[in-house]
Structure formats: structure tokens, C-alpha cells
C-alpha positions in Angstrom: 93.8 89.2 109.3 95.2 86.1 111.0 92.0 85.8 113.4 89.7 85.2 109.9 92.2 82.8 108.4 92.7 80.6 111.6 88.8 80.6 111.7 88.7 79.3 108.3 90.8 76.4 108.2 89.3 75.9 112.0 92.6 76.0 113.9 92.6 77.0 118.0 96.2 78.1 119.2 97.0 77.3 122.6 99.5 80.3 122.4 99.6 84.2 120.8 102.8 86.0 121.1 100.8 89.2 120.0 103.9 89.9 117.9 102.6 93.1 115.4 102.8 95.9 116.6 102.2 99.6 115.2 106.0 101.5 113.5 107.7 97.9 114.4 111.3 97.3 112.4 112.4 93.6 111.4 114.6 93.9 114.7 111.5 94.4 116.8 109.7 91.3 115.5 112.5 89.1 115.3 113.3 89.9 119.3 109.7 89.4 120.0 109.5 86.3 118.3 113.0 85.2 120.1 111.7 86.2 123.6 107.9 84.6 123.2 109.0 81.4 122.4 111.4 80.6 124.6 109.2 81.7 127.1 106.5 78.7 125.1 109.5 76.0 125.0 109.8 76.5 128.5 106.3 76.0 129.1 105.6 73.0 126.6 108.3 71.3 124.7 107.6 70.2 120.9 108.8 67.3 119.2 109.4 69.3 116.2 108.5 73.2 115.1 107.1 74.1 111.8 107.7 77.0 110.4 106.4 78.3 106.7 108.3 80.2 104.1 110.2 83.1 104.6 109.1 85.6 107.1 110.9 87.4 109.7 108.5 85.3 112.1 109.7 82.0 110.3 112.8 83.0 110.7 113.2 83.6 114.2 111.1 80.9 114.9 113.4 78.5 113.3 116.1 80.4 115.6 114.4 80.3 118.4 113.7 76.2 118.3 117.2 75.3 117.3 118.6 77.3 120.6 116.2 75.1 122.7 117.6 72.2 120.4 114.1 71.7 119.1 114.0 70.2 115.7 112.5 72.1 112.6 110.4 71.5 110.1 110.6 74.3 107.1 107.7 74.2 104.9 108.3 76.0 101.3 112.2 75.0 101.7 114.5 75.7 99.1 113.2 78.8 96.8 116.1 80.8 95.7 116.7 84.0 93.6 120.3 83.4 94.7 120.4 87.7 95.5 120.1 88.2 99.4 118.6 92.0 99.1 116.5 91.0 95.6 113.7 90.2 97.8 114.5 91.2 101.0 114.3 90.5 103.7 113.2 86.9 102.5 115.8 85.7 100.5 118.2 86.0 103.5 115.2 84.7 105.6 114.4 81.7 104.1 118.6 80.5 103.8 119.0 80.9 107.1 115.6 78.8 108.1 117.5 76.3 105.0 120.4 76.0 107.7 118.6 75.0 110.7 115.9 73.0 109.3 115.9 69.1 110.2 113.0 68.6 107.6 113.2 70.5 104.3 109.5 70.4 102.5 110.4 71.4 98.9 107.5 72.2 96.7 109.5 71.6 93.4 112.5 69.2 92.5 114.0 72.7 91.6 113.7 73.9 95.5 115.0 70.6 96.4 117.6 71.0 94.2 118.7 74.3 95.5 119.2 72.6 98.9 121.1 69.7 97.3 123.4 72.6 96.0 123.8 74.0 99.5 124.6 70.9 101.0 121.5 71.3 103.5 121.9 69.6 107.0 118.8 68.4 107.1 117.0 65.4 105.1 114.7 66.9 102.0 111.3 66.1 100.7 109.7 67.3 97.4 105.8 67.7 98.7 104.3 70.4 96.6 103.3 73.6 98.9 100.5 73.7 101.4 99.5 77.2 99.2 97.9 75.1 97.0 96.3 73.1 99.6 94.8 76.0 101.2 93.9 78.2 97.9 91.5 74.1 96.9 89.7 74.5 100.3 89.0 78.3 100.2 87.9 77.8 96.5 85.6 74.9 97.4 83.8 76.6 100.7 83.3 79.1 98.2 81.5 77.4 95.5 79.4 75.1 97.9 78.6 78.2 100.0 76.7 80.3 98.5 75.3 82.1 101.7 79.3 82.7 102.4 80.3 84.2 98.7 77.5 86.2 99.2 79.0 87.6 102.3 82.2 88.1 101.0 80.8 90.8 98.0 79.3 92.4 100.6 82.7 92.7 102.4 83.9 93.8 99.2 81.2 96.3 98.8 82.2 97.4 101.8 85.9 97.6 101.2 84.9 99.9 98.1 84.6 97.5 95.3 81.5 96.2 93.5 82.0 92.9 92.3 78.9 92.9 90.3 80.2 95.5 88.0 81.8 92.2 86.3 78.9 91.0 85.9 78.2 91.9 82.1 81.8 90.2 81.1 83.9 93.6 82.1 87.6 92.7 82.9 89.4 93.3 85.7 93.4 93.4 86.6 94.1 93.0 90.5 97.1 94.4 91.9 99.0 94.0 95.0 102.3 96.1 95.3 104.0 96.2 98.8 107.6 95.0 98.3 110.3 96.9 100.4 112.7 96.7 97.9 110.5 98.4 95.5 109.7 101.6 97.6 111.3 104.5 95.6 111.3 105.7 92.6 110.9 101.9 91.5 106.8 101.8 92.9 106.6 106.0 91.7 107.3 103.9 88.3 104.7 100.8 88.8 101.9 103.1 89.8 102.6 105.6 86.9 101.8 102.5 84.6 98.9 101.6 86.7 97.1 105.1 86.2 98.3 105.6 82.6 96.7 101.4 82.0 93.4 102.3 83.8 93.1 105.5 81.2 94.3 103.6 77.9 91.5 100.6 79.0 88.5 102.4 80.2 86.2 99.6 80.0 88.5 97.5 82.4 88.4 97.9 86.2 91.6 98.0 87.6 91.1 97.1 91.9 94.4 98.2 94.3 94.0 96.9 98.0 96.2 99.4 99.5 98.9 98.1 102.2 98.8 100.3 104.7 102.6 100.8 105.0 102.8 104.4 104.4 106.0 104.0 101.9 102.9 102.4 99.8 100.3 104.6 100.4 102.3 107.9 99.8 103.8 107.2 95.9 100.3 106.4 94.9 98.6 109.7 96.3 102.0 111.6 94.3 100.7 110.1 91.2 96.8 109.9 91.7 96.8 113.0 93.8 95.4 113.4 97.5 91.8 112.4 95.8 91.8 108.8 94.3 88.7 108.5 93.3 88.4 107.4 89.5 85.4 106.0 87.0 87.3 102.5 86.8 90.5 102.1 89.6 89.3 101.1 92.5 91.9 101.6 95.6 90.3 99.6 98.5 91.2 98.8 102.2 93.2 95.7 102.8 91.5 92.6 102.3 91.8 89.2 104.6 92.7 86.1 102.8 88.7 84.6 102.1 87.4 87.7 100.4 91.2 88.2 98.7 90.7 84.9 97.1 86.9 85.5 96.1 88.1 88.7 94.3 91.1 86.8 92.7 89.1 84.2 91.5 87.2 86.9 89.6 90.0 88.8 88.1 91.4 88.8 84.5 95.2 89.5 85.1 97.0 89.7 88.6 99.6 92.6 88.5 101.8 91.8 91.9 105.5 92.2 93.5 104.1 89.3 96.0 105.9 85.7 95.8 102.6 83.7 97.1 100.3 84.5 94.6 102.4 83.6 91.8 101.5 80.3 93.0 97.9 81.1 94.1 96.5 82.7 91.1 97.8 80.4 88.3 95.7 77.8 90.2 93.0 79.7 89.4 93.8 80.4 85.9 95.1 83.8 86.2 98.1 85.1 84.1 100.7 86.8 86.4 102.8 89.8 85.5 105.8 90.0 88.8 106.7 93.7 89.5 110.3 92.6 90.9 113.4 91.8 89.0 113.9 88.2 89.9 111.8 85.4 91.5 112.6 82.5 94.0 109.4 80.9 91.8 111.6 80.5 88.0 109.4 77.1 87.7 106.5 79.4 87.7 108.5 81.3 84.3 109.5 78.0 83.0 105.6 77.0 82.8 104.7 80.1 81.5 102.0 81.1 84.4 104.2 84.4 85.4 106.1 87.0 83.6 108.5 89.3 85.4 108.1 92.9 84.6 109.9 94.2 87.4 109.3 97.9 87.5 109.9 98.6 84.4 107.0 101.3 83.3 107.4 100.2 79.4 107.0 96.6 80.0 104.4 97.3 82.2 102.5 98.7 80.1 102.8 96.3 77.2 102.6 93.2 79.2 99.2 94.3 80.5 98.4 95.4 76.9 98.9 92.5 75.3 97.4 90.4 77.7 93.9 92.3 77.3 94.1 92.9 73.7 95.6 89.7 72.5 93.3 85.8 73.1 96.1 83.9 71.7 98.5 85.3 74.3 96.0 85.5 77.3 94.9 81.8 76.3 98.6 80.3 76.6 99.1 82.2 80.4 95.9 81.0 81.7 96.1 77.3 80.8 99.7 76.6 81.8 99.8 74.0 84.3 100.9 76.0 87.2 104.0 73.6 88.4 103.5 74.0 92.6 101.4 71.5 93.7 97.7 69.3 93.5 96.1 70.1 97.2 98.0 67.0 99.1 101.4 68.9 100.3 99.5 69.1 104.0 98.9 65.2 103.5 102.7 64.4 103.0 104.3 66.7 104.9 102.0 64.6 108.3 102.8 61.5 106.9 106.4 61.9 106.9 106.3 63.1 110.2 105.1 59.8 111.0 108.1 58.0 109.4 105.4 57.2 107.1 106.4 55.9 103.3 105.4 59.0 100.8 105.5 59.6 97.6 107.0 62.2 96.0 105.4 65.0 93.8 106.4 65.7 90.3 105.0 67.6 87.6 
């Protein structure tokens, strides 16, 4: 998955610590991350790391440059759902990156304010996020490159989805669900609604790349049964990030428990339902882009609902001004490493 994205944006690392590996804990990565770098430091020593959002790897990246005194730059600084298991591991992740970090690249004057609140060490910058950025670029190869969308429905294809079945006008709601918070009888509940949503709307395709964590895969067969193979829900293989965005650019409604793409697929236009109880995105809520449902089957089931049965509702979701950036977060962030004068983004 990283190899396609690193071709895409045309990037060449001098370095792979190889960190994923197969029945891996948090523990495992965060040591491996710990180890490889100071093994890199010692090798070649930056004048500042970078480090993005709030993955164990950003994490112990972030660690692992402050004990060889490297400064750090954290990009996505300052989200917040102010609940350290609610998600986790990121919430606790993405403080503790808040801690070390000599550059704090806010995407919202709400994340900066969050680190204003903590007293943050280091100095803070409201940018926008790099998401953006990088969601404007994969969007515009796409619609210059005909030869390359082509491709992608044919990975699609592949993967076990048809994207021409939309082409008549049919609807379709994509969903992602993968959170470890949510494994239990909380995802038993999300993928209940999914099934009993994909027989209430049978003229609407409802697509599920699987994860291939097993505490994902495993609920879904209980409530599908060991055969998943149904007229109009499609449960796919995993897709990498250029055919993920070609298929969310296509979608009606984006059912998720992911944090990224409730920045990613307003910029498309897409309304966003949030299987999770609370969000480090509550700009995203204040705009009206995302709705939480958490895993709630009755709201669920009547967000979705209402969303495909209703214009007025759909209409007001899909042209909110989606709050987290305008594609020159990448732009700042260089020029104030330059001790550059910048200027700040607002909505």
C-alpha cells in the first residue's frame, strides 16, 4: 500500500525500516520504529523530523528524534476528542507527539487552540492539513488521465466491484470500518445495520473494502454468514489510496469509523456518517460535512435513510464547506521551515 502512494506523489526514500509485520502488537511497532531510527540518526543526522498525525509510527518517531535531540515537526497537530481510549490508540498518540513537537502544524484555529490549552512547548502554526493537499493532486491525475482512471476500474473490477454499475445514476454508500475500539459487540452492531440498509435500499450498492484484521473480518461473516455474496453489497479486498479515492469520488454517502476521510470525502462532496462516539474533527460537525452515529444501529439506520430518501437533507451535507484546508498546507509548512513569512489559513 505505501509502495503505490510513494509512487504517486513521486517520492524515493533513502531508508525502509520494513516496520509491518504479520500478528504485530503496538509494542512491536513502536520498538521497531525506536530501534530503526536510531540506527538512521546515527547514520545521517536531520535538521528537523516530520512526523504526520497520530500513528504508533508517528509516535515513536517523534520519540525516537527527541532522544537523539533532533527537533520535530508534527503535521496534523492539535486534534483532540479530549478521551485517551475514545480513539485509541491515537488520541494518546497524537498528545504525546503534541509534547515533543518543536513545530506544531495545526489545520484549524480549533487544533491550534487545543495546543494553546495545553501549553504546548513548541511554537504553533495554523496551515490547513496536507490531506487536502494530497486528495487535489490524486483528484486532478485523475481527471487529466484518462488512461490512469481507466486503470483504476479495472483494479476495481478486479478487487470485486464494478464501477460501471453507477453508471445509469444508481447510488452507492462506501464504508470503511476498522476502529479497535469498535471490535465487539459495537462493529456486530454497525454491520447489522449495514446488511439490514443494503435489504431496505435494493437499488443502492453498498461497497465494504474489508480490512484484513481478523477482529473485522470475523463479525461480518457472523452476520452475513461464511458466504457474502449479495445482489447489491459488495465486500471487496483492500484498496490502495489511488483507486480508494477513484471509488470515493464516485460514492453517494461515506459510512466510516476512520478520522482521515472525514476530511477527504467532504472535499469531494460527500456527506459523512462517523461510526465512533466522538471525533478529534468537531470543526468537521460544526460545518455540517459529518455526523456521528457511533454504533448506534438505530441511528444508523436513519441517518443513511434520510440521506438517500431526503434532497433537502443530502443537498445541505454535500455543499458544506468542508473547514480543513485549500491544497497549500504542503506550501506553508516548507516555507516556514525556511523562516519564511506565511500566512495563516482561516475559513
Amino acid at each position: 500500500m505505501l509502495d503505490q502512494v510513494l509512487q504517486i506523489f513521486d517520492v524515493h526514500p533513502n531508508y525502509d525500516l520494513n516496520i509491518m509485520k504479520q500478528g504485530q502488537d503496538l509494542t512491536d511497532v513502536t520498538a521497531r520504529v525506536l530501534t530503526g531510527l536510531r540506527d538512521v540518526f546515527k547514520e545521517c543526522r536531520p535538521d528537523v523530523v516530520l512526523v504526520h498525525g497520530d500513528t504508533t509510527t508517528s509516535t515513536a518517531g517523534a520519540l525516537a528524534a527527541f532522544y537523539a535531540q533532533i527537533p520535530v515537526g508534527h503535521v496534523e497537530a492539535g486534534l483532540r476528542t479530549h478521551n485517551i481510549y475514545s480513539p485509541w490508540p491515537e488520541e494518546m498518540n497524537r498528545q504525546i507527539t503534541g509534547r515533543i513537537a518543536t513545530y506544531n502544524f495545526s489545520p484549524t484555529p480549533l487544533s491550534e487552540k487545543n495546543l494553546l490549552d495545553e501549553k504546548a512547548h513548541g511554537n504553533i502554526f495554523v496551515t490547513g492539513n496536507t490531506v487536502i493537499d494530497a486528495l487535489h493532486m490524486v483528484v486532478d491525475k485523475l481527471k487529466n488521465d484518462t488512461s490512469l482512471a481507466k486503470e483504476q476500474d479495472g483494479i476495481l473490477l478486479q478487487a470485486g466491484y464494478d464501477i460501471t454499475r453507477l453508471n445509469n445514476g444508481k447510488k452507492l454508500v462506501l464504508i470503511t470500518g476498522h476502529r479497535r475500539e469498535n471490535f465487539g459487540d459495537g462493529f456486530i452492531r454497525m454491520v447489522t445495520a449495514m446488511k439490514d440498509l443494503s435489504e431496505k435500499y435494493a437499488d443502492v450498492d453498498f461497497v465494504y473494502p474489508m480490512h484484513l484484521n481478523p477482529n473485522v473480518r470475523k463479525p461480518i461473516h457472523e452476520v452475513f454468514g461464511e458466504n457474502l455474496t449479495r445482489p447489491n453489497f459488495f465486500f471487496i479486498e483492500p484498496l490502495q489510496y489511488l483507486e480508494f479515492v477513484h471509488l470515493m469520488s464516485k460514492a453517494t454517502i461515506v459510512l466510516t469509523d476512520s478520522g482521515g476521510i472525514q476530511e477527504e470525502a467532504p472535499g469531494l462532496g460527500k456527506p459523512v456518517l462517523v461510526m465512533r462516539d466522538t471525533t478529534e474533527r468537531p470543526e468537521a460537525l460544526a460545518s455540517g460535512t459529518v455526523h456521528l452515529v457511533g454504533t448506534d444501529y438505530d441511528k444508523i439506520m436513519t441517518e443513511v435513510s434520510t440521506l438517500l430518501d431526503e434532497q433537502e437533507a443530502y443537498r445541505k451535507m454535500s455543499h458544506a464547506v468542508n473547514p480543513y484546508g485549500d491544497g497549500k498546507a504542503c506550501n506553508r509548512i516548507v516555507r516556514i521551515l525556511k523562516d519564511e513569512e506565511v500566512e495563516r489559513y482561516g475559513i
